[in-house]
Backbone bond lengths (Angstrom), bond angles and torsions (degrees), N, CA, C in turn:
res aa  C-N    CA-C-N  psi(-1)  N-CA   C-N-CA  omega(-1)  CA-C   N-CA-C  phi
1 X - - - 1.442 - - 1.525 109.68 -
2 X 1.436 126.98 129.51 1.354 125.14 178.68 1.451 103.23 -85.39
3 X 1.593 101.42 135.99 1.121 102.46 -177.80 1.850 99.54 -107.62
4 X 1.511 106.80 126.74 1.405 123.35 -149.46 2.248 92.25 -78.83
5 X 1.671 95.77 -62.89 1.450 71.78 -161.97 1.936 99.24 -124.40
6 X 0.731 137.31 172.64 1.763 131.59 -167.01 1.363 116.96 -138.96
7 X 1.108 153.35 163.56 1.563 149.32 177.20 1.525 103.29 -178.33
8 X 1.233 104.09 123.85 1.840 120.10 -172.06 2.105 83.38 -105.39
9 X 1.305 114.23 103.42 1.390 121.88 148.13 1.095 141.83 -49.73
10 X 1.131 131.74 67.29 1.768 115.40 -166.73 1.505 107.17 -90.61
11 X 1.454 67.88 150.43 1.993 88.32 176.63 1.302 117.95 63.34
12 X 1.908 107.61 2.85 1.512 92.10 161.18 1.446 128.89 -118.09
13 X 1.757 100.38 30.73 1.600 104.49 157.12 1.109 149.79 2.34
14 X 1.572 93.49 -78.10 1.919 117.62 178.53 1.774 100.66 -69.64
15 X 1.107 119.21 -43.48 1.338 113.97 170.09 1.293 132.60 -26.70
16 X 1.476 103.80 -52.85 1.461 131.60 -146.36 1.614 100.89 -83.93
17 X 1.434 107.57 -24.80 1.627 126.24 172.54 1.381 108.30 -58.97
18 X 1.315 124.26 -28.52 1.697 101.01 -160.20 1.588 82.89 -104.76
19 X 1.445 106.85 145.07 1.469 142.81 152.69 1.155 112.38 -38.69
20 X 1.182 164.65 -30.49 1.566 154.98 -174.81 1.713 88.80 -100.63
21 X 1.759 141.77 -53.20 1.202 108.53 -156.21 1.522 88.21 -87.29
22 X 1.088 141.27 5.52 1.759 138.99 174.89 1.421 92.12 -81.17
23 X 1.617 144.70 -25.57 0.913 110.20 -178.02 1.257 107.69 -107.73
24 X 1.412 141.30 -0.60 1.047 147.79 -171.18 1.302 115.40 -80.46
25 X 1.508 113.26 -48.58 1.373 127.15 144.57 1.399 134.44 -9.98
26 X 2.063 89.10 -63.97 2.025 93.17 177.04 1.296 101.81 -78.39
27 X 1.190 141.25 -12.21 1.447 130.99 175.87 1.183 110.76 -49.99
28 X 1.405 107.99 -56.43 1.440 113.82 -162.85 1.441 95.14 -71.46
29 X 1.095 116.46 -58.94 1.864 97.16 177.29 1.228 118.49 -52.97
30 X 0.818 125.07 -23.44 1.508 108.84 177.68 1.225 120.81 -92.88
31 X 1.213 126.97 -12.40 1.473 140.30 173.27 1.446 123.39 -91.96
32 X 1.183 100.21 -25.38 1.530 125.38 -172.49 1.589 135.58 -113.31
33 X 1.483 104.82 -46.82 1.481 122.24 179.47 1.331 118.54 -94.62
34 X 1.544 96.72 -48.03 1.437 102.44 174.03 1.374 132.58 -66.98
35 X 1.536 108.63 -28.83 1.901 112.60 170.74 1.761 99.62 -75.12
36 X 1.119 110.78 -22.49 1.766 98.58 173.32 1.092 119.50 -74.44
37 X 1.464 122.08 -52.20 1.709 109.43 176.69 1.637 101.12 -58.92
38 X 1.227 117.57 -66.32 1.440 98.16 -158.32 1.261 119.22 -52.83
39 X 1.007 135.04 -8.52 1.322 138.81 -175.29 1.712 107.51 -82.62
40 X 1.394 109.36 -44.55 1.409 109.98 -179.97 1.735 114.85 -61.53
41 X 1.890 100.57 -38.91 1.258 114.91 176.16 1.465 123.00 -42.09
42 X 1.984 101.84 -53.20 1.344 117.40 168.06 1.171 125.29 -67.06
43 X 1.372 130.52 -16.28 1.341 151.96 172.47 1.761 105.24 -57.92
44 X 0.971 108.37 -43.58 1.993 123.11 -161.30 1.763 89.69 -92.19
45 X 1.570 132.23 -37.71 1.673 122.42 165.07 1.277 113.53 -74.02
46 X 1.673 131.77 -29.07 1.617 120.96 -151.82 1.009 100.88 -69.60
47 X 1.569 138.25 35.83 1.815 114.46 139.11 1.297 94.19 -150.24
48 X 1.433 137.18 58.48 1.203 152.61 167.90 1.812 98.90 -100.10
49 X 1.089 116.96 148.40 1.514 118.74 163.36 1.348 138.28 -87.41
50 X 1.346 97.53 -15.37 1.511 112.39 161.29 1.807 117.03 -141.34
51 X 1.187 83.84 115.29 1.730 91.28 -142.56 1.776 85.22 -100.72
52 X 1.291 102.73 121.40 1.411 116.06 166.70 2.071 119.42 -49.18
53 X 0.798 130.91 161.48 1.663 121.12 168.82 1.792 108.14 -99.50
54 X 1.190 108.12 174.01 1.644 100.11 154.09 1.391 103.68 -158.99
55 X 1.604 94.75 166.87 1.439 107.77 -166.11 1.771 93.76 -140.61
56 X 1.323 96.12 153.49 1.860 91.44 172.43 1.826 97.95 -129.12
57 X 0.972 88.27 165.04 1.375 113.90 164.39 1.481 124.77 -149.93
58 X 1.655 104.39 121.04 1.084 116.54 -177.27 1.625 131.44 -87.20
59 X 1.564 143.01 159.02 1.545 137.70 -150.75 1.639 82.43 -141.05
60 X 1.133 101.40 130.29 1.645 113.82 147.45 1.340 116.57 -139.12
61 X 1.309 105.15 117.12 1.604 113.11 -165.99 1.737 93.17 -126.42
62 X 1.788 102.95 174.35 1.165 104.85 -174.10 1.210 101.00 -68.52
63 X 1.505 141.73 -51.81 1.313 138.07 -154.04 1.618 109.80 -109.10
64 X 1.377 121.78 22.05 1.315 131.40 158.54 1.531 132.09 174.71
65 X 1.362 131.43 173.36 1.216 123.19 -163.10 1.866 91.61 -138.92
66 X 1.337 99.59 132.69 1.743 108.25 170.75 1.365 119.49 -142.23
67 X 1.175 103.37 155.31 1.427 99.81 162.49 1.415 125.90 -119.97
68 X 0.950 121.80 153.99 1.884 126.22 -179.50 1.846 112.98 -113.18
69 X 1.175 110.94 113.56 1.452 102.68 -175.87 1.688 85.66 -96.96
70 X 1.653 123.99 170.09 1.192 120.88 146.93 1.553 113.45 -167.72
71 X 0.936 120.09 165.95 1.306 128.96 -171.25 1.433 128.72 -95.95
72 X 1.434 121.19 105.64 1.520 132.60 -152.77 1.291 111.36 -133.99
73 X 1.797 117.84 138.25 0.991 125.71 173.75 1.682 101.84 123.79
74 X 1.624 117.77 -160.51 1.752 104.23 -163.81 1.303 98.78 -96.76
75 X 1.068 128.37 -4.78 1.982 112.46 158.75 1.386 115.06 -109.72
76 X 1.061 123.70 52.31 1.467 130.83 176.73 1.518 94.67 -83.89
77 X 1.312 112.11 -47.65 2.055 114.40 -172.66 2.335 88.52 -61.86
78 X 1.013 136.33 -54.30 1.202 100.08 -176.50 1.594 135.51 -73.84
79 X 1.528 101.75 1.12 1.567 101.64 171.83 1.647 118.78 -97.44
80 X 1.559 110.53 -9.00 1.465 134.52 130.42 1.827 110.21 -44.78
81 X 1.060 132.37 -82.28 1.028 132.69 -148.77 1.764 95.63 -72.59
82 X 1.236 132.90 -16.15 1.481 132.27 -156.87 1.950 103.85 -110.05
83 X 1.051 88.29 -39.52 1.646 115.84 -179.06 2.170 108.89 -73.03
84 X 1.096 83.66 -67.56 1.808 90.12 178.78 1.756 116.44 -98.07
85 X 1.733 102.78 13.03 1.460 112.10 -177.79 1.607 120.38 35.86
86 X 1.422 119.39 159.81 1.302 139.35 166.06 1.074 120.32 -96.29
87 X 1.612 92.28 148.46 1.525 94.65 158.58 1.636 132.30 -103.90
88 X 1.339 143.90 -179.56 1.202 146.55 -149.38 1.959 91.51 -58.16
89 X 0.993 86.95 148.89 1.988 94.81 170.60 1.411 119.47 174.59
90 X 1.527 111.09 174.91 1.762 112.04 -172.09 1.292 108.22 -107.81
91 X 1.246 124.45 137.09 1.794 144.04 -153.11 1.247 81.63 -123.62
92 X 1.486 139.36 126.86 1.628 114.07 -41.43 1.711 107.69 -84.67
93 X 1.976 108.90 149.91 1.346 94.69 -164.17 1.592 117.42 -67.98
94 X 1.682 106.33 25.44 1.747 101.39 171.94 1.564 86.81 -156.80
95 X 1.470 107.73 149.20 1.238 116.54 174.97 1.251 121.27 -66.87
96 X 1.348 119.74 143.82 1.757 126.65 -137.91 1.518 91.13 -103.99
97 X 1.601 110.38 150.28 1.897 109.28 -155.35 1.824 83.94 -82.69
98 X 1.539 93.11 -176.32 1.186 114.67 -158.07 1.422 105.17 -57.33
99 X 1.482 133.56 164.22 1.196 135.01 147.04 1.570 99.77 92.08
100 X 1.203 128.22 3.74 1.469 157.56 -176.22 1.407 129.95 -105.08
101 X 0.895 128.79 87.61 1.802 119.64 -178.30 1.374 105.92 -146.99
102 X 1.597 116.77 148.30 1.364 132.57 166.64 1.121 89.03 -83.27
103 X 1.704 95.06 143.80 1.373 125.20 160.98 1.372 130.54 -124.93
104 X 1.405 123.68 155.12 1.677 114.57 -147.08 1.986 92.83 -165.08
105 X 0.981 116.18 132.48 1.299 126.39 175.32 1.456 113.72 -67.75
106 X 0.814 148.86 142.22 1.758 130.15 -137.85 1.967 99.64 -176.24
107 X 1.009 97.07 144.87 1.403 129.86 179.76 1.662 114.40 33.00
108 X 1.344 134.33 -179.24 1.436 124.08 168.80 1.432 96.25 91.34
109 X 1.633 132.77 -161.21 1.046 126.59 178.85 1.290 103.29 -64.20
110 X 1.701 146.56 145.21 0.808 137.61 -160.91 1.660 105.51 178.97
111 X 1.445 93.43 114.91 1.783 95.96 -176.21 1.483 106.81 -159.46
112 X 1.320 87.99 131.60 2.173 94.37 174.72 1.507 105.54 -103.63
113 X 1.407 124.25 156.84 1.073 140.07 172.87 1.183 117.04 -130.93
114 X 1.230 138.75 117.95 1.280 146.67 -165.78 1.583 119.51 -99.07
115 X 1.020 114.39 131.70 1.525 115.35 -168.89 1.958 124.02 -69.01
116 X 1.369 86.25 -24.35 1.417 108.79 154.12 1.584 125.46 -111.06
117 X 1.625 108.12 148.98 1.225 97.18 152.41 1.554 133.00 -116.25
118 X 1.409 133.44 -169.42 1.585 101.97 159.72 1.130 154.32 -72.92
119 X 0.803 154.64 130.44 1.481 143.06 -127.29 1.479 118.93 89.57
120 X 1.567 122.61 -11.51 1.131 132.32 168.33 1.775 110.72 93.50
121 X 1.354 105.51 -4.46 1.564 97.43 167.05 1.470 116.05 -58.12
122 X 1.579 98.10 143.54 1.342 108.91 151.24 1.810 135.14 -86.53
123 X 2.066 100.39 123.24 1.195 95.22 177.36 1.751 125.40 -100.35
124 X 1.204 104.99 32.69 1.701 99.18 -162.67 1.994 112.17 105.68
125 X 1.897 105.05 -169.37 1.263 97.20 178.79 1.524 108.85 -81.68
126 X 1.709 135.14 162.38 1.231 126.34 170.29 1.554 91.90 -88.78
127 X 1.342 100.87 162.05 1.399 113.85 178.72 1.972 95.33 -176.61
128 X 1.423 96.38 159.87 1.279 132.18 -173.78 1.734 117.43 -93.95
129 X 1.330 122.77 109.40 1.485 116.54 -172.72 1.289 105.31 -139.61
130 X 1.779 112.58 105.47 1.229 139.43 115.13 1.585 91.61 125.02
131 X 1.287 147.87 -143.76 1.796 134.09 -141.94 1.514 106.82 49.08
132 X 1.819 86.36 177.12 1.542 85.80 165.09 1.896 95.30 -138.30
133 X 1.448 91.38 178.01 1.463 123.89 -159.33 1.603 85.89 -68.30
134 X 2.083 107.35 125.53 1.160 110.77 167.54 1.783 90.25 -141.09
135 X 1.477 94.24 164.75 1.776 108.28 -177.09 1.593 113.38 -123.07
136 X 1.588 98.38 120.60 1.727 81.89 179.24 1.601 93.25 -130.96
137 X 1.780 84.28 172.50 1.547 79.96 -172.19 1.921 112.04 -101.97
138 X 1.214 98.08 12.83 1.578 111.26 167.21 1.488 112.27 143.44
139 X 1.626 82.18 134.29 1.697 106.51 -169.69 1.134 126.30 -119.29
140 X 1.471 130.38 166.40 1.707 131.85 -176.88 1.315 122.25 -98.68
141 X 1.001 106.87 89.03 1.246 137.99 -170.58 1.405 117.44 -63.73
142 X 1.758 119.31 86.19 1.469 113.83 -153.10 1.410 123.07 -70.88
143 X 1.279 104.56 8.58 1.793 87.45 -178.49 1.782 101.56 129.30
144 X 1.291 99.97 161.19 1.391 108.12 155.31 1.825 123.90 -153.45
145 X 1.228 110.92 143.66 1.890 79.92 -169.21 1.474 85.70 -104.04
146 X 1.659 88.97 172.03 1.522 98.21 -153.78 1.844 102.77 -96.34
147 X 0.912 90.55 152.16 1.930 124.19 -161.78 1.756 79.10 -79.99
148 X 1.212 124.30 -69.75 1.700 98.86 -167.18 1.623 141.65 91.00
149 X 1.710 95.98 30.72 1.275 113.38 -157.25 1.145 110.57 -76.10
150 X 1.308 127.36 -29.77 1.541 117.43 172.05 0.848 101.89 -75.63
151 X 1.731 154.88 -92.18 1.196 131.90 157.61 1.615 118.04 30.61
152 X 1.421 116.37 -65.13 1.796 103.30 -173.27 1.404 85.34 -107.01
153 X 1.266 149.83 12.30 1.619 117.24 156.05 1.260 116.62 -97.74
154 X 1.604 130.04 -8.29 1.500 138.65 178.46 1.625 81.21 -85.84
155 X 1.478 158.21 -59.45 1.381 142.75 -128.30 1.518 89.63 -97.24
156 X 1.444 118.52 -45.53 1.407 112.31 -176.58 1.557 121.42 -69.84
157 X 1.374 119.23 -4.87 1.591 132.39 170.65 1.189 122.21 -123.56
158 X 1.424 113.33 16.17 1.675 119.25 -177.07 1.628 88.88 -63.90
159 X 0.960 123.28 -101.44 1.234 137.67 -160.42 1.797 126.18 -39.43
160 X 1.587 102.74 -14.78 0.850 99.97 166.38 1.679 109.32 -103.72
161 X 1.123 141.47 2.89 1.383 148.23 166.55 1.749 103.42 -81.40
162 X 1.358 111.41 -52.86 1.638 99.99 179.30 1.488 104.47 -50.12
163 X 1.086 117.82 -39.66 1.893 128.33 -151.76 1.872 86.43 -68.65
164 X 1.351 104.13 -42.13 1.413 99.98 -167.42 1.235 116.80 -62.96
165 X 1.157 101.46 -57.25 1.993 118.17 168.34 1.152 107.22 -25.18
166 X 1.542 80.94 -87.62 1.984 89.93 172.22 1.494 147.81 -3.47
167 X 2.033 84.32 -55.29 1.793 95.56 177.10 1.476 100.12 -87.06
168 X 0.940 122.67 -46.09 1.692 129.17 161.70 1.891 114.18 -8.68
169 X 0.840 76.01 -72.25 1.548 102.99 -175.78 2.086 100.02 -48.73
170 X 1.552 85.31 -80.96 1.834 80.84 175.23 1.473 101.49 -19.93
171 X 1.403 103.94 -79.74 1.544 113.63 -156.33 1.080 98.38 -45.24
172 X 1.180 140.56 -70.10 1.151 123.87 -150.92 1.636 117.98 -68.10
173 X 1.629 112.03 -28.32 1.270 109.28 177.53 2.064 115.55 -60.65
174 X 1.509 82.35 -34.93 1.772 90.89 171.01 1.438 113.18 -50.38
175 X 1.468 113.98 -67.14 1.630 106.70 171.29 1.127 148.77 -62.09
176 X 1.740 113.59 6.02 1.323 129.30 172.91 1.420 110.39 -90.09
């Protein structure tokens, strides 16, 4: 499970014990932190075709607070495979029975564009330009490096998640 954003608390231990700022705490995550990651999460599928779901789950412990975004439901394995990339392999890992073949636009002018790149930027829609239509019955499939999206949505919200905590925390220590 990637754990999206992290914060080591010091010195607010004894705090973390009483029941009203423990719950005041998940409020704010849940009202606050948690509709932001997932949203960014869903942000990196909304023009994917099989769009993974996500769910978070949040930690409040004495000596820190995290969150876990992750990816659930029947395409969770391709935001695995796109996110933490592959390595070299055969599509399908056994040749597919008769009357069966992948097909792939193939040789001649011939160029893919990928909707991601690595590092997890977005380049636009992917799409397929120009070859022609060939059928195989399984191919080697070189790899992909991995896009790395938690990676740039924990670095691009570090600082604004501590900040949140942070004020969190005051407040809540004020109202106890």
């Amino acid at each position: 499970m990637p754990t999206v954003a992290y914060r080591v608390t010091r010195s607010r231990r004894k705090f973390m014990k009483s029941p009203e700022i423990k719950a005041y705490m998940g409020r704010v995550m849940d009202t606050t932190v948690k509709p932001k990651f997932l949203g960014q999460f869903e942000n990196v599928v909304a023009s994917w075709k099989n769009k993974p779901k996500f769910k978070a789950r949040k930690f409040l412990k004495p000596d820190s607070i995290s969150l876990n975004v992750f990816p659930t439901g029947e395409h969770k394995k391709i935001w695995q495979y796109v996110s933490k990339g592959t390595k070299r392999h055969k599509i399908p890992k056994s040749p597919m029975p008769p009357g069966k073949a992948l097909a792939f636009n193939w040789g001649g002018y011939h160029s893919y564009k990928a909707k991601t790149g690595p590092r997890g930027y977005y380049k636009g829609p992917g799409r397929v330009v120009g070859g022609t239509l060939h059928r195989f019955k399984q191919v080697d499939h070189p790899g992909n490096k991995a896009r790395e999206f938690e990676r740039i949505i924990r670095n691009r919200n570090k600082k604004w998640f501590n900040r949140t905590m942070e004020n969190a925390w005051r407040r809540a220590i004020r109202r106890a």
